[in-house]
VOGU-3710 file (C-alpha; in Angstrom, 3 decimals, decimal comma):
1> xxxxxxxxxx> -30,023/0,871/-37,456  -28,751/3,065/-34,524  -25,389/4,980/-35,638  -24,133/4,279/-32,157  -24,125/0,581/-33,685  -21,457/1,487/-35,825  -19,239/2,498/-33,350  -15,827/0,577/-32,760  -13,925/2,679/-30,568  -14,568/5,653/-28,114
11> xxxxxxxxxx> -12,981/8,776/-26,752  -14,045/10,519/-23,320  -13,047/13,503/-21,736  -14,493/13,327/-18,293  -15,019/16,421/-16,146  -16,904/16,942/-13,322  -20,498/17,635/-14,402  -20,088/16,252/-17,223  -18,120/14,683/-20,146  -17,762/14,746/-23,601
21> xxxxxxxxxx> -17,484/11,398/-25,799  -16,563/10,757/-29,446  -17,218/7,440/-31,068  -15,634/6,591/-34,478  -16,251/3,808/-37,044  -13,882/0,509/-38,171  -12,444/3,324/-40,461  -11,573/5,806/-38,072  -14,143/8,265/-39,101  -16,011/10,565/-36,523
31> xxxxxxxxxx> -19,557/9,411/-36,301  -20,830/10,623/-33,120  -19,903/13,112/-30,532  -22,066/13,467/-27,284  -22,412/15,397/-23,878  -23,057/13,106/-21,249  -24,383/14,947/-17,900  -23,465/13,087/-14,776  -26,170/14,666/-12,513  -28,570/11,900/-14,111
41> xxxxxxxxxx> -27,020/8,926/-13,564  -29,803/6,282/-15,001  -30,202/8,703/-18,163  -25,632/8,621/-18,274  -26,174/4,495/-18,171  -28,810/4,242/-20,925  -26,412/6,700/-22,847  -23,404/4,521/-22,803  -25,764/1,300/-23,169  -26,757/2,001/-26,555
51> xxxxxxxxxx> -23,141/1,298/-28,000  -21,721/-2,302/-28,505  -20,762/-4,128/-25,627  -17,103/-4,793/-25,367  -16,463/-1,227/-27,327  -13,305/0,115/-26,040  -13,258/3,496/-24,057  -10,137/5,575/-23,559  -10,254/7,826/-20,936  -8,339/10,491/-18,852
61> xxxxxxxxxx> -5,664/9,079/-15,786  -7,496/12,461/-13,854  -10,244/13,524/-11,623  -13,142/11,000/-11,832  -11,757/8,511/-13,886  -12,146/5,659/-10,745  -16,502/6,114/-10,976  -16,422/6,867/-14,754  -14,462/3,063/-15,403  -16,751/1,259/-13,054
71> xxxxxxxxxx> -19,725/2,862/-15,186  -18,472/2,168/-17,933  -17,742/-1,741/-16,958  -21,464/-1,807/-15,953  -22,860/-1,196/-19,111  -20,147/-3,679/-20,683  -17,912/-1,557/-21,677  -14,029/-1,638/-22,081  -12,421/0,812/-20,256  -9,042/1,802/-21,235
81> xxxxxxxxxx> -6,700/4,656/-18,778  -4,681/6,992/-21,038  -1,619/8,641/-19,367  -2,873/12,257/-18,772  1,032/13,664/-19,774  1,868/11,628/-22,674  -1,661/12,770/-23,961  -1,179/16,539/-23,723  2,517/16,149/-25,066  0,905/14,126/-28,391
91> xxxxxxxxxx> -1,533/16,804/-28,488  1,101/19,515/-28,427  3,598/18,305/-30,934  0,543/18,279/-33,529  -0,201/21,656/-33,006  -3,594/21,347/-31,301  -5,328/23,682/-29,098  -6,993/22,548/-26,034  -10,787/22,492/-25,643  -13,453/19,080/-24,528
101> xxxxxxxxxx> -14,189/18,201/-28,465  -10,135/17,835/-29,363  -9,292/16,104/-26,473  -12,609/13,626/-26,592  -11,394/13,473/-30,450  -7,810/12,611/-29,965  -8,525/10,077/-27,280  -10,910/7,918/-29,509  -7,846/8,494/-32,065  -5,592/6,442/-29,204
111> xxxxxxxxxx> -7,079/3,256/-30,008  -5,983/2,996/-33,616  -2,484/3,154/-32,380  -0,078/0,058/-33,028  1,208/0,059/-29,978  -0,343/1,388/-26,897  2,062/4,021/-25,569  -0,294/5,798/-23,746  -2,020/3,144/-21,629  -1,429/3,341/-18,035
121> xxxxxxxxxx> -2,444/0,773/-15,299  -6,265/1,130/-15,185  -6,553/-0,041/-10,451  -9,210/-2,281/-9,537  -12,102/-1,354/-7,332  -10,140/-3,095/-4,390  -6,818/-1,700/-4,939  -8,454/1,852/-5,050  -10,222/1,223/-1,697  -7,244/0,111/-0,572
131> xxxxxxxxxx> -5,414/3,529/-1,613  -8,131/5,509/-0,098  -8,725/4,065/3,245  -4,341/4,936/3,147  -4,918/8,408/1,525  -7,664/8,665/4,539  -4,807/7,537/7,117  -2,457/10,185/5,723  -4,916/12,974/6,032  -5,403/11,732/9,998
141> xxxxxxxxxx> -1,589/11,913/10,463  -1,606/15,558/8,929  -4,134/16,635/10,908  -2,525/15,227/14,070  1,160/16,549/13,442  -0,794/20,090/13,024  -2,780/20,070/16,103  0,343/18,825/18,151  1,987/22,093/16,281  -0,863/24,220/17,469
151> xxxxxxxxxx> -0,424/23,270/21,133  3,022/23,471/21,366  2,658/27,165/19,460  -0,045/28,067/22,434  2,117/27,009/25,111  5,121/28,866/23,785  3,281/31,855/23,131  2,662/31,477/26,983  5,966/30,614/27,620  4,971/27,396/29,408
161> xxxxxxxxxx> 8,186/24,872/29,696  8,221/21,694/30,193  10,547/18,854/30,369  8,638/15,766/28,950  10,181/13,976/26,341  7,027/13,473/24,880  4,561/16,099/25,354  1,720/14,234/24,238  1,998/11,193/26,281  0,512/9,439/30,006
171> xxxxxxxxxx> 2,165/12,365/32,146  2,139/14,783/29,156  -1,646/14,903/28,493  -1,950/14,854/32,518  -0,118/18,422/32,234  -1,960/19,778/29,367  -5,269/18,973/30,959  -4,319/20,821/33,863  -2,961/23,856/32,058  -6,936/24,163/30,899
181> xxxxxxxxxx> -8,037/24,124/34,945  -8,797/27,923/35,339  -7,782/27,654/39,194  -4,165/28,475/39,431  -2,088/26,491/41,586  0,731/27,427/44,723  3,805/25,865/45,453  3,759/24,499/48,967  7,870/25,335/49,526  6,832/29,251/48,206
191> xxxxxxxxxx> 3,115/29,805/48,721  3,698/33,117/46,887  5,383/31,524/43,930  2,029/31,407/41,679  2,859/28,554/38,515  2,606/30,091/35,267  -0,892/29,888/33,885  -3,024/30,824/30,410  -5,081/32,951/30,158  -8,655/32,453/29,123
201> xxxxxxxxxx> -8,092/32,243/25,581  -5,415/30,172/25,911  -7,131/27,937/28,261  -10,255/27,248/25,673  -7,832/26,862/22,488  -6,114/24,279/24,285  -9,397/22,229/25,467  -10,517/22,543/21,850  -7,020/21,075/20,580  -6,898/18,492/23,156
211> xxxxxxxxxx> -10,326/17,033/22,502  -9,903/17,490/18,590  -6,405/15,336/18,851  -8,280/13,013/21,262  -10,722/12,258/18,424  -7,534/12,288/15,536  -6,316/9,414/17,799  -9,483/7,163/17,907  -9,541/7,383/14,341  -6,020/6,868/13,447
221> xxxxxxxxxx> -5,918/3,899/15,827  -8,600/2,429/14,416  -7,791/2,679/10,593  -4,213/1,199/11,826  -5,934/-1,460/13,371  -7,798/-2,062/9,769  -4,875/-2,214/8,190  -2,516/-4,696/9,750  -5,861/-6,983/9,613  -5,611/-6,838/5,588
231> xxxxxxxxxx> -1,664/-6,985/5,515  -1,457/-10,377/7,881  -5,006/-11,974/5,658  -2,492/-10,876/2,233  0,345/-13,657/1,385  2,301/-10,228/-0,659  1,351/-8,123/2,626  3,247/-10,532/4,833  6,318/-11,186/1,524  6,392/-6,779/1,814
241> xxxxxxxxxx> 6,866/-6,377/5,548  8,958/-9,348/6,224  11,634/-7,128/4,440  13,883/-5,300/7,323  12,690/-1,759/8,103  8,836/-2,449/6,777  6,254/-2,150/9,327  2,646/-2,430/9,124  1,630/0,392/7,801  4,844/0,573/5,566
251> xxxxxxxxxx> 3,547/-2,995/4,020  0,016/-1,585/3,396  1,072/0,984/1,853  3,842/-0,884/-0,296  0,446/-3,088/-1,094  -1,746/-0,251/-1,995  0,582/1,267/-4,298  2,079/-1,782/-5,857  -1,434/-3,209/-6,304  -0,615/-6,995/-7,650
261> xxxxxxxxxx> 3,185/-7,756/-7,786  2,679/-10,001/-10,803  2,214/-6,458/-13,144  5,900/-6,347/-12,486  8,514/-8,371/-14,358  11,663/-7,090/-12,659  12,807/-5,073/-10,134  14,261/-2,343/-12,124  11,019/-1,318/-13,775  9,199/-1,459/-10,158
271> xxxxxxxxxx> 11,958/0,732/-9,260  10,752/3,151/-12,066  7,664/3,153/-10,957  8,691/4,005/-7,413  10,888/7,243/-8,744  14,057/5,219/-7,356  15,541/4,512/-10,640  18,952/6,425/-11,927  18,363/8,621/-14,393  20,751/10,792/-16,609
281> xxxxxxxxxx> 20,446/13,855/-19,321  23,763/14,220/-20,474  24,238/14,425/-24,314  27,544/14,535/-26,659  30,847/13,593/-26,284  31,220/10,487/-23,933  34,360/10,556/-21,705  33,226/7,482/-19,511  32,809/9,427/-16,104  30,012/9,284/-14,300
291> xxxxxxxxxx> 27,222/11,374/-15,732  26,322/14,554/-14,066  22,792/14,928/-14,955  22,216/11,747/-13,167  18,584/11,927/-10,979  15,850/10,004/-9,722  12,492/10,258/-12,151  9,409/12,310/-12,039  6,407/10,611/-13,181  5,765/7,681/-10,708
301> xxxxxxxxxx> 4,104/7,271/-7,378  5,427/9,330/-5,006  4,042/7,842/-2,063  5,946/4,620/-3,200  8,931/6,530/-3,512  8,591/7,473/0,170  7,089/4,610/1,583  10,520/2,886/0,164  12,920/5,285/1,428  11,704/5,467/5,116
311> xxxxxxxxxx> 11,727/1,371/4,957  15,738/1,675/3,755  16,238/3,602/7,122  15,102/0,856/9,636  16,635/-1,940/6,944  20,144/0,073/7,582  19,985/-0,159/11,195  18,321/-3,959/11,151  20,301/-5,819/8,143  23,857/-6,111/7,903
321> xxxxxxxxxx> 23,247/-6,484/3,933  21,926/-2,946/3,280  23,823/-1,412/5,945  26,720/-2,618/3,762  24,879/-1,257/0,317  24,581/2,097/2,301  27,781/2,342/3,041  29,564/1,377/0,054  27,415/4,126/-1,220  28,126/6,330/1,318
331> xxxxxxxxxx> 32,032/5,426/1,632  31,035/4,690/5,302  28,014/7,290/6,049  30,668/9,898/5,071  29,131/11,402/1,848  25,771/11,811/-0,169  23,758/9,574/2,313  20,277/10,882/0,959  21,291/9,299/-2,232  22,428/5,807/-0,392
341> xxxxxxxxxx> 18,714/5,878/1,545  17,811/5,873/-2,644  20,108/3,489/-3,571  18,758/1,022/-0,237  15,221/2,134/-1,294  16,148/0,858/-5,160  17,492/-2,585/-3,635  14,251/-3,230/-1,272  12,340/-2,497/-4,419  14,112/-5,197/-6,105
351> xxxxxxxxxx> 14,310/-8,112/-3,425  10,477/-7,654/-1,924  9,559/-8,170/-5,875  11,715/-11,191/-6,196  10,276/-12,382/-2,696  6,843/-12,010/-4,308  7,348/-13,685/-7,455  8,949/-16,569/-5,602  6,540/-16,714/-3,144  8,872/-16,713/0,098
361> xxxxxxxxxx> 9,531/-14,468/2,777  13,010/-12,317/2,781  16,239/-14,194/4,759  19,501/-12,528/5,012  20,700/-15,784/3,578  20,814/-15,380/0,022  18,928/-18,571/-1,464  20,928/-21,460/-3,207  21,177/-20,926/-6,943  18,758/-23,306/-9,026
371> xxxxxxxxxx> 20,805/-26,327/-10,486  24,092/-25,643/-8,535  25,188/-28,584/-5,786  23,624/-26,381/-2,542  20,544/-26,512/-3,683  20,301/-30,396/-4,842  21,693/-30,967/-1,477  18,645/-28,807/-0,183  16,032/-30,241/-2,696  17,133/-33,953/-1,296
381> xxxxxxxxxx> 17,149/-33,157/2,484  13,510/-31,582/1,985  12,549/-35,055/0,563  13,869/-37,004/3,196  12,131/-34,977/6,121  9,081/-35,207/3,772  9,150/-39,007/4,193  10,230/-39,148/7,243  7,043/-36,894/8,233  5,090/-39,396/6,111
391> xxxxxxxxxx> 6,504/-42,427/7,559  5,948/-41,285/11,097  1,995/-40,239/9,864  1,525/-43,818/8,687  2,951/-45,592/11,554  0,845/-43,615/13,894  -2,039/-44,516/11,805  -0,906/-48,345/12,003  -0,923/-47,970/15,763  -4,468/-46,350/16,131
401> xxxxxxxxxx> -6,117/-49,404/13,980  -4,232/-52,205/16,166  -5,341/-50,533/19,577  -8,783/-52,196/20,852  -11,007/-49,736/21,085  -11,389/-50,671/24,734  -8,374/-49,025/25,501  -8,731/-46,242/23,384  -11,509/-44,976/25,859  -9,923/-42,443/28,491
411> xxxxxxxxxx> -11,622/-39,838/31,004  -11,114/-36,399/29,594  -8,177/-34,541/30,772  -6,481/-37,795/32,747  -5,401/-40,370/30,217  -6,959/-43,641/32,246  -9,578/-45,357/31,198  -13,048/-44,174/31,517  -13,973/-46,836/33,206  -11,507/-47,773/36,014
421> xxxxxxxxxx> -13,765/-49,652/38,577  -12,954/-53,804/38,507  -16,005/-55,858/37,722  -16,672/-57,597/40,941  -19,040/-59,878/40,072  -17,645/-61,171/37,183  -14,101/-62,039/38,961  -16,215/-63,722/41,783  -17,744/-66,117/38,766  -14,343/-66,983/37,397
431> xx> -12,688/-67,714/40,690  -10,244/-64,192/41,152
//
């Protein structure tokens, strides 16, 4: 009997060549400790095969932990995501030191715990695509802003102006492209006015920017075009960007992050999640003021956090109901308005989850309560159009059976019958 048999729960510390795995017994005692190399993946597999299927692994929230879970899930494995911080704080108020063997010890201690403070949200293969094809959109955008900053460093260190709103549009890149021409060009009024050119370094930098941001674009545009087609095929992808201020890419990225709305039982701890939840540290005496410590958290998703906040800016300017959040906030846009943006951000958080739970799009009109008079009144007027739709269905379907089928024949695209000619010969026989 193999000793890996014996093994009821596992620890892993993954790394990037390798990782290091601890396996104890039903009794919590150390029974085997291992070095996996990752450079050999089939030799890795047959590794992890040889314990029981369904053993639970605890691993690492950190680099590599995405490939590592789907590994382990192929040899039948439980995979189990530890929260990175909470582990290193456990580790530190016991005193530990930090090498591979304690932490691949103390995570295959985890699983003993009663209750399973350290687990974090282990993502799906599809929600993780999802996150990178965004985290691959992001690192277009980046690249874009900083080529657009290169050019417009190039032409001020030229001291080219210009007077296009946007620099980098139809007439824009018609101007840039010409700036790269090496032949200078006269005004006709002043033929000895000579227009400002670069100069031959300045002329290939900005050829080589131009057709670099020319390729940013092509790939930007298409990833875009990627996305709104898995936000419109999504029924939570159309509940997130049916909120005011949420556009496409605002929704997919909502999506990404979020991953399944259901995880979620209120809005408050989606807010958490989200870093748009109120926070405060004061301690002592309590003289019922507001406290002053108050702040937004720290361990969360901060892409959430500002995929919410730049929604709250269109939903001020589109919906009368969080322009009036904002500027109750705000006392009228006058004071702290980064904190109302946060306090619009916390409310989309809360009403796109409701949306998805209830499985309806968002309506300024606030939806009747359940059990009070409105919505009875609702409830019966959605059964009468109901029959009435029914009623209309079946008489139709009365009226199709009692027409001959004689009539029912019609040339395409006229509405007479196909056959229109009069049988001559047959009204000669009856007399007509």
């Amino acid at each position: 009997m193999r000793i890996e048999s014996k093994v009821t729960q596992v620890g892993l510390d993954n790394h990037k060549n390798f990782s290091r795995l601890t396996g104890r017994d039903s009794a919590g005692k150390i029974v085997v400790r291992q070095r996996l190399e990752h450079k050999d993946r089939e030799m890795l597999r047959e590794n992890l095969r040889q314990f029981p299927a369904g053993t639970p692994v605890v691993l690492e929230g950190t680099f590599g932990w995405g490939w590592m879970s789907d590994e382990l899930k192929r040899c039948q494995l439980d995979p189990h995501l530890a929260s990175s911080r909470k582990t290193a704080g456990w580790r530190q108020s016991r005193g530990l030191a930090k090498n591979n063997k304690i932490d691949a010890d103390l995570l295959s201690e985890l699983w003993s715990e009663p209750e399973r403070w350290w687990e974090v949200w282990l993502a799906p293969p599809a929600v993780r695509d999802q996150r990178e094809w965004l985290r691959y959109r992001m690192s277009l955008v980046r690249t874009q802003t900083g080529l657009k900053n290169r050019i417009h460093a190039t032409l001020h260190r030229h001291g080219i102006l210009h007077e296009f709103s946007d620099l980098f549009g139809a007439k824009g890149m018609v101007f840039l492209k010409g700036l790269c021409q090496a032949k200078p060009k006269q005004d006709i009024a002043n033929p000895r006015a000579i227009e400002v050119q670069l100069s031959v370094s300045g002329r290939g930098t900005l050829a080589g920017y131009l057709k670099l941001l020319g390729q940013v674009r092509q790939q930007v545009a298409q990833v875009t075009r990627m996305i709104r087609g898995i936000v419109s095929r999504s029924e939570e992808g159309e509940r997130w960007r049916s909120l005011p201020g949420v556009s496409w890419v605002l929704a997919y990225t909502i999506l990404a992050e979020v991953g399944p709305a259901s995880r979620f039982p209120n809005g408050p701890s989606l807010s958490a999640y989200a870093l748009l939840a109120p926070r405060a540290d004061d301690s002592g005496d309590e003289d019922g003021a507001v406290p002053m410590g108050r702040r937004v958290g720290h361990m969360g998703r901060l892409t959430l956090k500002w995929a919410f906040i730049e929604a709250a800016h269109g939903a001020v300017r589109k919906s009368d109901h969080f322009k009036a959040i904002f500027e109750r906030r705000t006392d009228g846009g006058k004071r702290d308005r980064g904190r109302g943006f946060i306090t619009v951000g916390h409310e989309l958080c809360r009403v796109g989850l409701s949306c998805c739970h209830y499985e309806r799009n968002y309506s300024e009109q606030r939806p009747p309560r359940p059990g009070s008079q409105e919505d009875r009144e609702a409830r019966m007027l959605q059964k009468v159009e109901e029959n009435q739709m029914r009623l209309t269905m079946k008489r139709k379907e009365i009226a199709r059976q009692s027409t001959p089928e004689s009539s029912q024949v019609s040339r395409p695209g006229t509405g007479g019958p196909e056959n229109p000619m009069v049988d001559v010969a047959g009204s000669m026989r009856r007399g007509t």
